[in-house]
DOKOLRO-401764 format. One record per residue: residue in one letter; x, y, z of N, C-alpha, C, O in turn. Coordinates in pm, whole numbers, padded with zeros to 5 digits, always signed. Layout:
% residues N
AXYZXYZXYZXYZ
...
***
This chain:
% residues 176
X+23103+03798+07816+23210+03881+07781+23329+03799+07738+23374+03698+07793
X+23378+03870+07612+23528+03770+07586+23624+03787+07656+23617+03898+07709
X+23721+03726+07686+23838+03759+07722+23943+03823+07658+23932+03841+07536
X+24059+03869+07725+24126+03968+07614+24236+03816+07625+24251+03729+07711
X+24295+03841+07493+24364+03728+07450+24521+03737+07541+24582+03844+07541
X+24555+03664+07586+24655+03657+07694+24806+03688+07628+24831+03650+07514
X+24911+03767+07716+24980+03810+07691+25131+03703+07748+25140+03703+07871
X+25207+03645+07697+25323+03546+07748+25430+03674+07716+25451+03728+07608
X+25486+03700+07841+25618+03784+07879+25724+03691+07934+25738+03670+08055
X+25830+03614+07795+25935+03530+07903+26064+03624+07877+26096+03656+07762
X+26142+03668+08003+26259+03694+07959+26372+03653+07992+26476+03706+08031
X+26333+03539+07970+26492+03450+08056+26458+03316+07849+26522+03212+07831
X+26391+03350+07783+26397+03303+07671+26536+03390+07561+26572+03507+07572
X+26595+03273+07449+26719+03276+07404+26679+03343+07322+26577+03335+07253
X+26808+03456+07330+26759+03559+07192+26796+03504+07024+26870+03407+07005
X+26754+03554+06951+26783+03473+06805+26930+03544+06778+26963+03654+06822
X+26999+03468+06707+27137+03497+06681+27140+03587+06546+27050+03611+06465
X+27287+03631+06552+27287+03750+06508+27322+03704+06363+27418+03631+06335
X+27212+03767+06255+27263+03736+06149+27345+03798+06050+27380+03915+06065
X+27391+03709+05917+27515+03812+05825+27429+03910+05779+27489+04016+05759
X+27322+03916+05756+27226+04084+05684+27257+04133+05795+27359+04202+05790
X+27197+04124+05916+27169+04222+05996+27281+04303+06047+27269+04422+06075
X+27436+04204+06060+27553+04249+06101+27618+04347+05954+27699+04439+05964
X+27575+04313+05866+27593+04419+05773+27518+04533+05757+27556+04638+05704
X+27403+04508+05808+27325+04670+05816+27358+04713+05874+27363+04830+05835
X+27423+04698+06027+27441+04748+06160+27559+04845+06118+27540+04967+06110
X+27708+04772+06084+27815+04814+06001+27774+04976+05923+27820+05088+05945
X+27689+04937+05844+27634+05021+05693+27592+05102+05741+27630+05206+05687
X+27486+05128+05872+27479+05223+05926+27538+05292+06021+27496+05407+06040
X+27664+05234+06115+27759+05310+06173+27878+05389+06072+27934+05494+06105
X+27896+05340+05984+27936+05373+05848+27928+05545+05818+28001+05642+05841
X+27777+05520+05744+27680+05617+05737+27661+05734+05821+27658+05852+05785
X+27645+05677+05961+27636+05834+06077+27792+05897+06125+27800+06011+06173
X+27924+05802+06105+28041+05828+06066+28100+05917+05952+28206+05976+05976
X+28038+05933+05823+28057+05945+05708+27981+06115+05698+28026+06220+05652
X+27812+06072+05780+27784+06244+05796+27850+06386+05897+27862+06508+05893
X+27888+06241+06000+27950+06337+06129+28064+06427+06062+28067+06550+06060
X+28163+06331+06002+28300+06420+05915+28266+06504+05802+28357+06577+05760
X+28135+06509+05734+28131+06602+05623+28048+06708+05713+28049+06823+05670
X+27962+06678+05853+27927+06822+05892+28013+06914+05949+28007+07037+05955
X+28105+06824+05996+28226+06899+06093+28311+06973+06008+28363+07075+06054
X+28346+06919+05826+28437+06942+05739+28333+07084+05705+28391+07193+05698
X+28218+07080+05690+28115+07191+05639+28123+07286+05715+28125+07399+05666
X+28130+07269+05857+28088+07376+05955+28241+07424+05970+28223+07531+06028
X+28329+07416+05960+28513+07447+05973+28511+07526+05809+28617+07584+05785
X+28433+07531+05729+28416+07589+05603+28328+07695+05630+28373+07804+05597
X+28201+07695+05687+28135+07818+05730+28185+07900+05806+28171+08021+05786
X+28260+07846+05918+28352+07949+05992+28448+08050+05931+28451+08173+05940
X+28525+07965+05865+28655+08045+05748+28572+08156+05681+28612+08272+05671
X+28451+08112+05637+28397+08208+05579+28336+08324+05619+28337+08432+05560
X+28271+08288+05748+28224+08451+05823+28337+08511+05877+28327+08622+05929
X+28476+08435+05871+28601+08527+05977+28612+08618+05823+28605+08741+05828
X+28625+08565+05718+28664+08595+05570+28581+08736+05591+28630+08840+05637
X+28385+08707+05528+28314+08799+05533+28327+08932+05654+28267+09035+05623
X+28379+08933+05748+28373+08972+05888+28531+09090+05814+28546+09206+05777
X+28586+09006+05825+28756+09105+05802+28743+09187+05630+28821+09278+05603
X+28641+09141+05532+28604+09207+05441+28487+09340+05495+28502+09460+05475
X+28400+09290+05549+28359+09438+05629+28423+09552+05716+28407+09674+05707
X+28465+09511+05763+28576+09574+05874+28640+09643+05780+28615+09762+05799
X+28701+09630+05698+28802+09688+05580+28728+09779+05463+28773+09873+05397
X+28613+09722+05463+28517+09804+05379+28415+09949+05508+28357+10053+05476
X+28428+09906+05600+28378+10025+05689+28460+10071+05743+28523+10019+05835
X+28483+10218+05679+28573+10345+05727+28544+10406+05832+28448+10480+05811
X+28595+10415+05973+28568+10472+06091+28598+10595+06064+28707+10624+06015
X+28481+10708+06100+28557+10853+06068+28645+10897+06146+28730+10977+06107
X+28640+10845+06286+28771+10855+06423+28901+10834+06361+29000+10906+06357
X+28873+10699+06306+28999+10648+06210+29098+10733+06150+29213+10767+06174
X+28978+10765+06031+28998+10870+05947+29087+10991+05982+29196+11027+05936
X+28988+11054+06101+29021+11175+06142+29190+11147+06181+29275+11198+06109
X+29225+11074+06284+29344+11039+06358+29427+11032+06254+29506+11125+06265
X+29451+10965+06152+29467+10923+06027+29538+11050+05953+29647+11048+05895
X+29455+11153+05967+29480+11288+05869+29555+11364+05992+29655+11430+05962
X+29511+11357+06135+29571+11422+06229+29728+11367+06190+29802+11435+06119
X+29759+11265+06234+29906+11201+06192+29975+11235+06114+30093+11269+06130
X+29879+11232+05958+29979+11308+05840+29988+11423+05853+30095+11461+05806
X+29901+11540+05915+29934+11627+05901+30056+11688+06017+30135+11780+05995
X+30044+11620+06123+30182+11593+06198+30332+11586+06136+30439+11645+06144
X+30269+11472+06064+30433+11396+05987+30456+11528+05909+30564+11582+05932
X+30387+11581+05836+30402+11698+05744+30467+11795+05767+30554+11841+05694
X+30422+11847+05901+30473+11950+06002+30632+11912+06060+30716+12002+06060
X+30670+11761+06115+30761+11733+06126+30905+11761+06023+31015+11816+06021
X+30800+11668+05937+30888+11718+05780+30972+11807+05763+31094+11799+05748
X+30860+11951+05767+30936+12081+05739+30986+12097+05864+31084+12168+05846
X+30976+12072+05987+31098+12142+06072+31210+12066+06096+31296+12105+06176
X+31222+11934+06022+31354+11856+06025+31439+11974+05855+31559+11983+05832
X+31317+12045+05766+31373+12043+05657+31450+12146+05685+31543+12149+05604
X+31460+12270+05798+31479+12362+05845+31640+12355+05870+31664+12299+05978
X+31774+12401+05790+31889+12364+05829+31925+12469+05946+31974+12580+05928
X+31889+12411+06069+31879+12476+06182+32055+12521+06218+32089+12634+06254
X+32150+12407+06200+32303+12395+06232+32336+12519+06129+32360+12616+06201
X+32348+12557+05992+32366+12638+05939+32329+12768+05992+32409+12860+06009
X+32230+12770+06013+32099+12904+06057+32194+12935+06214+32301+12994+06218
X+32166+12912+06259+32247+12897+06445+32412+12965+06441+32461+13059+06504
X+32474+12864+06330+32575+12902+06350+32615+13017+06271+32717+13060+06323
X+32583+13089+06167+32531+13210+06134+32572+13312+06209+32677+13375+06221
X+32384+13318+06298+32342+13413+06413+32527+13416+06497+32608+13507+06508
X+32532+13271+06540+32642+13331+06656+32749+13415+06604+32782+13525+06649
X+32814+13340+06481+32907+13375+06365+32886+13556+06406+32964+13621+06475
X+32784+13597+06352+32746+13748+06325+32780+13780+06467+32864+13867+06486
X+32720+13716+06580+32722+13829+06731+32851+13820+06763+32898+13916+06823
X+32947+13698+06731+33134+13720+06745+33131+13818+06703+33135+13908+06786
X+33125+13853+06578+33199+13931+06460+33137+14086+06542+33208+14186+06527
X+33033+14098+06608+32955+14262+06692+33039+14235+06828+32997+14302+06923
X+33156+14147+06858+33222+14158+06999+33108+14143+07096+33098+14207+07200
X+32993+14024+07039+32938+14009+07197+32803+14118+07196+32709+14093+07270
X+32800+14224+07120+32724+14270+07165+32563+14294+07111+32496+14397+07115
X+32525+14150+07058+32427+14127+07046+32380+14015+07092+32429+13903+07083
X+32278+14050+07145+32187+13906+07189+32052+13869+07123+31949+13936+07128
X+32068+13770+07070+31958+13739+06971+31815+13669+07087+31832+13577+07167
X+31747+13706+07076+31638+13667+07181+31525+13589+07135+31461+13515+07209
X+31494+13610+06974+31398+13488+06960+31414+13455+06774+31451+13541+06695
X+31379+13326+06740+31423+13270+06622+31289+13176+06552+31275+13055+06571
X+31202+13256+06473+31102+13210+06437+31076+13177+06298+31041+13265+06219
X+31095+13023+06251+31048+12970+06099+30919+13058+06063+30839+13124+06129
X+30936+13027+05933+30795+13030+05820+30820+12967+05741+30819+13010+05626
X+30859+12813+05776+30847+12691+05691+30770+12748+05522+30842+12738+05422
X+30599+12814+05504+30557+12787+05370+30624+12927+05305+30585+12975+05199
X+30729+12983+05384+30766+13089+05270+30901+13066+05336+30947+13175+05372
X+30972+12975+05363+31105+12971+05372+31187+13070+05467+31307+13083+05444
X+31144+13120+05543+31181+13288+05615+31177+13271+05743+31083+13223+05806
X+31307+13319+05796+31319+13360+05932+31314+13473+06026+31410+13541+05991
X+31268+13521+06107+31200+13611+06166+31309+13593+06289+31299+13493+06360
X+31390+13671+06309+31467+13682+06449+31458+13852+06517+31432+13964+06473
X+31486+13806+06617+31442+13940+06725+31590+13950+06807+31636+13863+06881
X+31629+14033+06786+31760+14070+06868+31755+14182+06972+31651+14240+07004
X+31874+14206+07022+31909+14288+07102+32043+14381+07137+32107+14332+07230
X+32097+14503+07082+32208+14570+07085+32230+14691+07137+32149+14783+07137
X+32362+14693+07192+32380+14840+07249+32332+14949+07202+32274+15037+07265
X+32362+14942+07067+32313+15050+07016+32247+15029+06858+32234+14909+06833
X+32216+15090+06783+32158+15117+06642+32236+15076+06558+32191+15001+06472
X+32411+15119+06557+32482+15075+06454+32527+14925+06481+32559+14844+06393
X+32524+14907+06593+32575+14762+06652+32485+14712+06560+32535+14673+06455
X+32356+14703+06573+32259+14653+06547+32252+14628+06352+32235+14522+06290
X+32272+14762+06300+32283+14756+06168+32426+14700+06089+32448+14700+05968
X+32513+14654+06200+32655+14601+06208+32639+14441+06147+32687+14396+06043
X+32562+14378+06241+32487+14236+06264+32470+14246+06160+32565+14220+06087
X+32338+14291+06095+32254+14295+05971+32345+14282+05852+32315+14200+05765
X+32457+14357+05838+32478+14403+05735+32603+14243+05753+32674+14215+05656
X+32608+14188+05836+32727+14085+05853+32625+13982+05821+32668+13903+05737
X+32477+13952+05870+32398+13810+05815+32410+13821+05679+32388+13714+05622
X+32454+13972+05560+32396+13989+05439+32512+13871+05334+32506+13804+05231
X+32614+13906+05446+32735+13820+05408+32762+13655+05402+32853+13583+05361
X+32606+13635+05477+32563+13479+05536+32595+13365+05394+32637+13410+05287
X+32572+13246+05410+32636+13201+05273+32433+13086+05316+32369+13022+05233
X+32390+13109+05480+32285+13041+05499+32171+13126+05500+32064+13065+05507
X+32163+13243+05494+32031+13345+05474+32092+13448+05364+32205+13493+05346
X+31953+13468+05292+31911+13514+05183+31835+13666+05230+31745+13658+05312
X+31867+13782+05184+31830+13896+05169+31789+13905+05354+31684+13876+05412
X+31878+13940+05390+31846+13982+05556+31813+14108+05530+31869+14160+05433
X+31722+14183+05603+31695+14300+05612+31607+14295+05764+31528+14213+05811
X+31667+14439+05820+31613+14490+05956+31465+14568+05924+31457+14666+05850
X+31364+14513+05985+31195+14485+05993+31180+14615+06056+31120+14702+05994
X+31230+14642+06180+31171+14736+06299+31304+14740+06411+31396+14662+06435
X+31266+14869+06465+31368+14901+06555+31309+14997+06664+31230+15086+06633
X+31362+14969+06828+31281+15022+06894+31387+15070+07023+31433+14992+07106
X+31409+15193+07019+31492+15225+07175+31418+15193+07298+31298+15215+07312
X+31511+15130+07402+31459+15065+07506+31494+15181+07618+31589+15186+07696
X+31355+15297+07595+31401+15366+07741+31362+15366+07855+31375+15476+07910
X+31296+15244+07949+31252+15202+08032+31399+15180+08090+31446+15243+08185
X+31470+15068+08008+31617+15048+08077+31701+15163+08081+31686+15264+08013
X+31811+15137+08183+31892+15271+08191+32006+15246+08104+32067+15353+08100
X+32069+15155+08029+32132+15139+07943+32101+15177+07809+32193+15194+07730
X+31976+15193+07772+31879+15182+07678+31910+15152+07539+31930+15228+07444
X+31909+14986+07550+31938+14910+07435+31874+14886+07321+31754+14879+07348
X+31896+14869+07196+31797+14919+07105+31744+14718+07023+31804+14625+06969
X+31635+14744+07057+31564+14619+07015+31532+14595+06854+31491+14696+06798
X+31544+14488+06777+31536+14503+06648+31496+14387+06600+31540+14284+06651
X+31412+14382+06502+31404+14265+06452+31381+14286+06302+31313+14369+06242
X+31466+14176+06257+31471+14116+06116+31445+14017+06038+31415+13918+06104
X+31443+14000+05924+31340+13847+05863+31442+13853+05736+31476+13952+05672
X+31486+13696+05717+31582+13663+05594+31522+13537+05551+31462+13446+05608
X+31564+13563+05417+31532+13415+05392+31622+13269+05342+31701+13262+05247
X+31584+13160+05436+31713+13065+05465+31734+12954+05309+31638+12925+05237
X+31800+12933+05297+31901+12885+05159+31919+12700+05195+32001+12662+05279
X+31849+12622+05133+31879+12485+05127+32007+12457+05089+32045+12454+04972
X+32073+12436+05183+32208+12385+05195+32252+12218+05132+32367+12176+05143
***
């Protein structure tokens, strides 16, 4: 049988010195894995920008119907707001009282209801009597803030023992 050819392991033997190729490859390739590290890091800081980009272009391109809805709820709010800021309430008010001085008191106006899409006010009063009542009326006609007042309905109150006559009328109010 042969022998297997013998193996010499010294490690206390001098290593070979370092040469100018090799110290330039070494260089060339720290270089190199330097040179890829900053263009993947520069690449991947570029892919990012771009899915935040793609990401906030979707978002903007997909319409939430909640959105939406809330969206139209709001305007149609603001809308509503609109017309009851458009409502010259200080004119209108001071009017009504204007008229119940001028009846000595003896009307009490009890309720005051817009119709913002036809411009018209709907008030509900309250007077001693019928002419009191057609007194008022004929004093809003004089208004310089309502337009064609006219008395709607009229109703004797004989439940009460005074029995005051209830009335209501609808004018229409004048952009001041």
């Amino acid at each position: 049988m042969r022998n297997a050819p013998s193996v010499e392991l010294n490690f206390v033997a001098r290593r070979r010195p370092v040469t100018l190729a090799s110290a330039a490859l070494l260089l060339l390739g720290a270089g190199a894995a330097a040179a890829s590290y900053i263009e993947y890091r520069q690449l991947e800081g570029h892919r990012a920008a771009l899915e935040l980009r793609l990401d906030a272009a979707l978002r903007s391109a997909h319409r939430d119907p909640a959105t939406d809805l809330r969206a139209q709820g709001l305007s149609a709010e603001a809308g509503r707001i609109a017309q009851e800021l458009g409502t010259p309430w200080t004119e209108l008010l001071a009017e009504l009282e204007a008229a119940s001085g001028a009846s000595t008191n003896q009307v009490a106006v009890l309720s005051i209801e817009p119709d913002h899409s036809k411009r018209l006010v709907h008030i509900t009063g309250e007077s001693r009597d019928l002419p009191t009542a057609l007194a008022y009326v004929e004093r809003l006609q004089k208004s310089t803030a309502l337009r064609y007042p006219m008395l709607d309905s009229h109703d004797l109150k004989t439940d009460d023992p005074q029995r005051p006559v209830r009335f209501s009328l609808s004018a229409e109010w004048r952009a001041l």
